[in-house]
N, C-alpha and C positions, 0 to 999 in steps of 0.2 A: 301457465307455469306454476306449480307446486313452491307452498312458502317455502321449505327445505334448499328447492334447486336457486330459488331468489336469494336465500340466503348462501348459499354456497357460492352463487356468482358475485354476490356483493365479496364476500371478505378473498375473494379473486383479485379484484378489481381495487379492494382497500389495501391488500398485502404490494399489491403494484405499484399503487402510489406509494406506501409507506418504504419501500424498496428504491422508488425512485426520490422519492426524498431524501432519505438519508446518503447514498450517491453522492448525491449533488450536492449537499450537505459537508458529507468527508471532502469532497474535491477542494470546497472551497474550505475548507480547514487547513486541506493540505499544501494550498497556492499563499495561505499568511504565512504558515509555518515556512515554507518557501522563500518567501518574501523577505522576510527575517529583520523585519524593523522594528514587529511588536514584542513586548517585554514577555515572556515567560507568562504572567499575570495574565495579564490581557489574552495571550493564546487560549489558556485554561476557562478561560471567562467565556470566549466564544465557543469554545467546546461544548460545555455547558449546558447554554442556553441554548446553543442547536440538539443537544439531546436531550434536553426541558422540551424542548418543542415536540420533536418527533417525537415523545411520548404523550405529547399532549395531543398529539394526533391519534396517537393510537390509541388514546382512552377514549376517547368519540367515539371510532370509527367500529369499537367493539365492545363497550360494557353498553350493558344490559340496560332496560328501562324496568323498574317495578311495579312501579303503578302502572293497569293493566288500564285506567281510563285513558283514552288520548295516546295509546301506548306508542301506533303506526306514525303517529303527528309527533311525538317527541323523537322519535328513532331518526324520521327523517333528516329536523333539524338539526340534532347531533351530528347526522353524516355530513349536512350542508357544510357546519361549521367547522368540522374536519377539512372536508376537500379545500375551505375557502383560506383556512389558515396554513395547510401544506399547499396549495397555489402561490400565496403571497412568501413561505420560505423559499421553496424553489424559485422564483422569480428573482426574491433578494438576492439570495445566493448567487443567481446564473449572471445578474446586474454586477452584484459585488465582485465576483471573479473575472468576471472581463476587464473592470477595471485595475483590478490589483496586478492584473498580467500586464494591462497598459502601462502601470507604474515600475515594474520589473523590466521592460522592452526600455521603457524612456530612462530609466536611471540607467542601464549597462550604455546607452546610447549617448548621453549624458557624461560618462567617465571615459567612454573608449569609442567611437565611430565619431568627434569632432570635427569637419574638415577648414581646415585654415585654408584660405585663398590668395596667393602674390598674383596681382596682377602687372607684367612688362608688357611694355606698351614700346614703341617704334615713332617717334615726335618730329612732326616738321613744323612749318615756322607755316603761323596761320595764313600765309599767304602764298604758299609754296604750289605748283599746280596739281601736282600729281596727287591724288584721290586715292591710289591704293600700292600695295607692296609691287604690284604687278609693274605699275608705272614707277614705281622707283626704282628698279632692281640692277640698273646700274648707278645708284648714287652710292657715297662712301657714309657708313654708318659710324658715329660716334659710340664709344664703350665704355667702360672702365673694368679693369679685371681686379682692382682692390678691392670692388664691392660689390657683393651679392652676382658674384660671377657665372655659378653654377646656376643660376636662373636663367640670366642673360643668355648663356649657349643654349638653352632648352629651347628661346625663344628664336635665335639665330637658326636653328635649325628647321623650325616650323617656318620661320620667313623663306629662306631656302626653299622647304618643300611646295610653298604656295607661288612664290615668285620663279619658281623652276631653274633656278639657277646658284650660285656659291655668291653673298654679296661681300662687298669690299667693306672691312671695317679699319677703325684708325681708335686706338689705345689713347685715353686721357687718366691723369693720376687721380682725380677723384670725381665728384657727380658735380660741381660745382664747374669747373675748369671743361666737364662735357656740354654741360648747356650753353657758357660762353662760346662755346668752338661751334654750336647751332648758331647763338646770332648771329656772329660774326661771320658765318660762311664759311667757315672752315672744314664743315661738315654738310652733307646735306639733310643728313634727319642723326637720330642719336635714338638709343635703344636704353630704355630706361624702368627701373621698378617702379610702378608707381607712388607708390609706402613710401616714398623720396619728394612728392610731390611740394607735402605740406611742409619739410626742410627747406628747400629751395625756395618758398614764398617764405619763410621767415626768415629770408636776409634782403638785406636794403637791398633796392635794384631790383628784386626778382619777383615781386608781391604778383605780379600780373603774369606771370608764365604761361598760367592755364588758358588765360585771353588772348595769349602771344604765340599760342601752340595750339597744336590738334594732333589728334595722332589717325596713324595708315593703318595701326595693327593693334591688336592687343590680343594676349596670349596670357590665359589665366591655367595656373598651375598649383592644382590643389593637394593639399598635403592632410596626412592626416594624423588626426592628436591621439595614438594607443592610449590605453590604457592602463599602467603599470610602468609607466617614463621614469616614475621617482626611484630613488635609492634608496631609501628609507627602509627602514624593518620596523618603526614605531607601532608601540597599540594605541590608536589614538584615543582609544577612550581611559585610558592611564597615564602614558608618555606624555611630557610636555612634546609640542609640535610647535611649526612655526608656518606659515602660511602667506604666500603671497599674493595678495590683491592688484590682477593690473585694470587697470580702464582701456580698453583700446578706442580712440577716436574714431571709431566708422560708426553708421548710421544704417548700414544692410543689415535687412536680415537673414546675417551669415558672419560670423569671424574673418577678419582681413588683415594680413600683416600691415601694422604700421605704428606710428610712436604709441606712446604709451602715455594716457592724458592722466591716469591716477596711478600714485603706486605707492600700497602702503602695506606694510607690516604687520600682521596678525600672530600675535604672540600667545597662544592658548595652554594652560595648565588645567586638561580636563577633573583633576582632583581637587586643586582649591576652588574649581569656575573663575581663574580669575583670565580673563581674556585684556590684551594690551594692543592698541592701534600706534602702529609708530608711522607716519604723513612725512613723509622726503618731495620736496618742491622738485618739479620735473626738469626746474632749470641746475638741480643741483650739480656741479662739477668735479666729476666724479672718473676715475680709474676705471674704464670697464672690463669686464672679461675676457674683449675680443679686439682691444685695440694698443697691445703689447705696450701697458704704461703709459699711453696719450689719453690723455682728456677728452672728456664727451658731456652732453648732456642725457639724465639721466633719461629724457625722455627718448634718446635716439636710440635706446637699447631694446625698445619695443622694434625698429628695424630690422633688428641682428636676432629677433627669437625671443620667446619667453625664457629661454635658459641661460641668457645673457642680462637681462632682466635681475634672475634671480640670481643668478652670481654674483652680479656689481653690489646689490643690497646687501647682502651673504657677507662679501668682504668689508664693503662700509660698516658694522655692526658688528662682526665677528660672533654670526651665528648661523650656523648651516639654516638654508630655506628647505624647509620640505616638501612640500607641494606649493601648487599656483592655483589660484581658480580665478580666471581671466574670463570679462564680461563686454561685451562692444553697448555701445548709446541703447540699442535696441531692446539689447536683452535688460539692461537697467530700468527701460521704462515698462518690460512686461511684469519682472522680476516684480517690481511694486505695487502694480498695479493686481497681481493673481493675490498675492498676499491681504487686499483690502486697503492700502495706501500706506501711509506711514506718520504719524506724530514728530513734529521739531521744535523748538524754539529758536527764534531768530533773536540776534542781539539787540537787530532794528529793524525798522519797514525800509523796505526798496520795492524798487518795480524791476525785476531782472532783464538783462540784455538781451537773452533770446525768448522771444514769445511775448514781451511784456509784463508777465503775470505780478500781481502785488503781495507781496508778500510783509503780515503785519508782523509791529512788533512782538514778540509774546508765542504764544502758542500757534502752529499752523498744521491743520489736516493736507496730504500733500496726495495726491496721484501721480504716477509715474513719469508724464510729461512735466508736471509742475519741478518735479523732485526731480528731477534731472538739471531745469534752467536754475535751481538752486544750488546745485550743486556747482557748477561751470561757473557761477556767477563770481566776479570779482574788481570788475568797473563800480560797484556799487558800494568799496570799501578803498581804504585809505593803503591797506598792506597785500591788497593783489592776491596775487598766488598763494599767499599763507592762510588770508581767509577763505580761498576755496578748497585748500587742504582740512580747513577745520571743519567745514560744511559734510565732505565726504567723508569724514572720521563719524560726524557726527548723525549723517544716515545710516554710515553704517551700525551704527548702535543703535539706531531705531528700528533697522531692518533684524539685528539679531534679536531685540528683543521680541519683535514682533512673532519670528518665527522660533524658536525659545518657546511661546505658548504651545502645552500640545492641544488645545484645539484648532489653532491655525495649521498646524502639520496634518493632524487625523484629517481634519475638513477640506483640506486642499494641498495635498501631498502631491497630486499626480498635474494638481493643472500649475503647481508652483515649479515643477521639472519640464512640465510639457511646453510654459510659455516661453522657455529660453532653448529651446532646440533647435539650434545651429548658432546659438548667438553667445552659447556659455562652453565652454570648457573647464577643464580640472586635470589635476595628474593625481586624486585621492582615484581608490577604486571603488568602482559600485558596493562591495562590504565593505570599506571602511566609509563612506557616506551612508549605509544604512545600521552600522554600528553605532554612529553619532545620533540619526536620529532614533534609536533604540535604547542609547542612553539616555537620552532627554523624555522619552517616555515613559521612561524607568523614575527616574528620580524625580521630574516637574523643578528642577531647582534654577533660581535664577541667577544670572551673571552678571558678575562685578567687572562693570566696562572701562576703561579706562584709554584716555590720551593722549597724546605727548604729540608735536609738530617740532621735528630743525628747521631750523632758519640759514638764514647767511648771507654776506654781503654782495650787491649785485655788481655786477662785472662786465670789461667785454675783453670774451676771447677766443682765439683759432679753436675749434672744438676738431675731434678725430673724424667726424660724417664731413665737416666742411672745411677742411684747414685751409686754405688761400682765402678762410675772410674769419674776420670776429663776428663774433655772437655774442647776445645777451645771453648772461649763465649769474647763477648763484656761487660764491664762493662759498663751500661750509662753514660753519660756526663749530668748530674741533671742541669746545667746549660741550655746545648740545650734542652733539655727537655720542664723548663719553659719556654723559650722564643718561643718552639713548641706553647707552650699552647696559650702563647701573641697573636701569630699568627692567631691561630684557632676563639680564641673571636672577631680578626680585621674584620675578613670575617662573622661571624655571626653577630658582630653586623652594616653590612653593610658598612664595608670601604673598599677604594680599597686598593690595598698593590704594592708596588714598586719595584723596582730590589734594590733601599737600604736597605727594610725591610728585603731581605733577607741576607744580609748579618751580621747579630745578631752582629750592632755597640754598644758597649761599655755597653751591657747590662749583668745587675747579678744576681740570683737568690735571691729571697728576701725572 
């Protein structure tokens, strides 16, 4: 082959790659631009240096050598170093873009394909003979149609289609009055939401239901959390917003209707950064949404739906909730753990209730199992429930600041959204979640956290899930309360708030 034709099939062969470089190149410019979390800056910046590169490819692959000693031996190594640095972009690039699409699939997925799970179940008395719906299908089924009724038929009817027959049921006024009419024989099984389970063992008498029962059937009915639920028209990277934090007590990995073990208040003014945690005790005794002026505890509203939830709080505080971003055990301990762990100070050492772990006075590095028995923790303190409220306020300020860093975001953006899929939910949308984190890479600024916890007198009373018996509940403290609400307007109306503000000096309900 003639050096001409060598040469002609080389800048063939170099035009191809430099072709498929830049390609693959734009694509993946085009998938951030897409993506729409990095700032303006940053776009330009990658721009850039991918057409820094391809030009540095193509000075290789076609200037000239002059010195005419070692001429064939320099040319080559130019081309080498060409091909070897457009390998390694395309490579990046084709790496970089598969993930960025991973991070685009898991955030819309994240915001809108959530599925919640009610599992109703069909309860006989652990002794009872009959093994399945089939052998039960002439006994009489206990119900209640005041609660969570539209589930119940879902499930009466799949009993029906599997026991081949219409069963006989018998109406009781609430879930409480249904399990008595089980022991007692008044019924032979009772058809029941699960999410009720953990009500029913928190009244005297009934701690051991789960031991005292089995169930014939269960019938799991999944719903699913869209995307765009909320009302809102806020910019949240301007508009003050308000945000509500629930905990659900389940340990799958998958969201499951049931109480609601944290529930706190996120009060955000993306223009001062000043961000407010308000902590309501889940035994608080409270007007909910869905139980026409009867009393409940706040934690039973995780029963009745997130949007009962966020109403009871809404009305307690007198400030509309805008979104929810609800987490179960599972997703808290991934949530922590994809982020690199999280920093606390504890006020003392304890050995926590669940798992043992020790936790010292002073400073503590926490992983996600640890930070969770921290949180729950409250046998190991004098005031209960208030210091597990402070626990969770207080990871949660470890968590934002944590992720607040934009190296924590850039570096693990995809596996901090990927570890909670199925186990997180939100009603923000995929753009306004990648709005927020595009403001915070924008500005790098940090936030002024702050906390406040009501309190209130312990009690016992008929709650609206159980009324034929008393429960322990929190009476409010109508003082904290207002001075919550003081609180709420300081940061909407764009002040910053102090570590004095939180300690409610010498103010009174007016």
């Amino acid at each position: 082959m003639t050096k001409e034709k060598k040469k002609s099939k080389w800048k063939a062969i170099a035009g191809a790659i430099l072709v498929l470089q830049l390609l693959i190149s734009a694509a993946a410019l085009g998938i951030v631009i897409w993506l729409n979390i990095l700032p303006v800056t940053y776009v330009i910046l990658i721009g850039l240096v991918l057409v820094w590169l391809l030009t540095f490819v193509y000075y290789f692959f076609y200037s000239g050598v002059k010195k005419k000693e070692k001429k064939k031996t320099k040319v080559y190594i130019k081309r080498s170093v060409g091909c070897t640095v457009s390998a390694i972009v395309i490579v990046l690039c084709i790496v970089a873009s598969s993930a960025l699409v991973k991070v685009g699939d898991t955030l819309r997925d994240v915001a809108s394909n959530v599925i919640v799970t009610d599992t109703v179940s069909a309860y006989v008395l652990a002794e009872n003979p009959a093994q399945t719906v089939v052998d039960a299908k002439d006994y009489v089924f206990g119900i209640t149609e005041k609660y969570d009724y539209e589930h119940t038929q879902k499930a009466i009817e799949q009993i029906n289609e599997t026991a081949g027959t219409t069963i006989r049921t018998l109406a009781y006024d609430n879930v409480l009055e249904l399990v008595k009419a089980l022991y007692s024989g008044s019924v032979d099984a009772i058809i029941l939401n699960a999410a009720y389970i953990d009500v029913i063992e928190a009244q005297d008498g009934y701690e051991t239901f789960s031991k005292k029962t089995r169930t014939l059937f269960d019938h799991e009915i999944e719903s699913v959390v869209a995307e765009g639920s909320q009302t809102t028209q806020k910019d949240i990277t301007k508009d003050p917003f308000v945000v509500y934090i629930s905990g659900s007590d389940t340990r799958n990995f998958k969201l499951a209707t049931s109480r609601s073990d944290v529930n706190i208040l996120v009060v955000v003014n993306p223009q001062t950064k000043q961000v407010l945690l308000i902590n309501t005790p889940r035994d608080y005794y409270v007007e909910t949404s869905v139980s026409n002026g009867q009393k409940d505890k706040l934690t039973h509203c995780g029963i009745y739906g997130i949007d009962c939830s966020m109403a009871t709080l809404g009305n307690l505080y007198d400030e509309p909730v805008d979104y929810y971003a609800q987490i179960n055990f599972s997703g808290f301990e991934t949530l922590v753990d994809a982020i690199g762990g999280i920093t606390v100070e504890s006020e003392k050492a304890f050995r926590t209730s669940e798992g043992g772990y020790y936790i010292s006075q002073g400073t503590n590095q926490l992983n996600g199992t640890v930070a969770l028995s921290y949180v729950r923790e409250r046998k190991a303190f004098a005031d209960g429930d208030n210091s597990r409220g402070r626990h969770q306020m207080q990871v949660i300020e470890a968590i934002i600041s944590k992720v607040s860093s934009g190296t924590t975001i850039l570096s693990n953006y995809s596996g901090i959204l990927d570890s909670m899929s199925g186990m997180f939910s939100t009603s923000m949308s995929s753009g306004e979640i990648s709005s927020l984190v595009k403001m915070q890479l924008s500005d790098m600024a940090s936030w002024n956290v702050k906390s406040f916890a009501v309190s209130g007198t312990g009690s016992s009373q008929p709650t609206y899930s159980m009324p034929s018996k008393r429960s322990y509940v929190m009476i409010p403290d109508e003082t904290q309360i207002e001075y919550a609400k003081l609180l709420v307007n300081k940061v909407v109306d764009g002040m910053t708030l102090t570590d004095a503000d939180m300690e409610m000096p010498q103010y009174s309900a007016q």
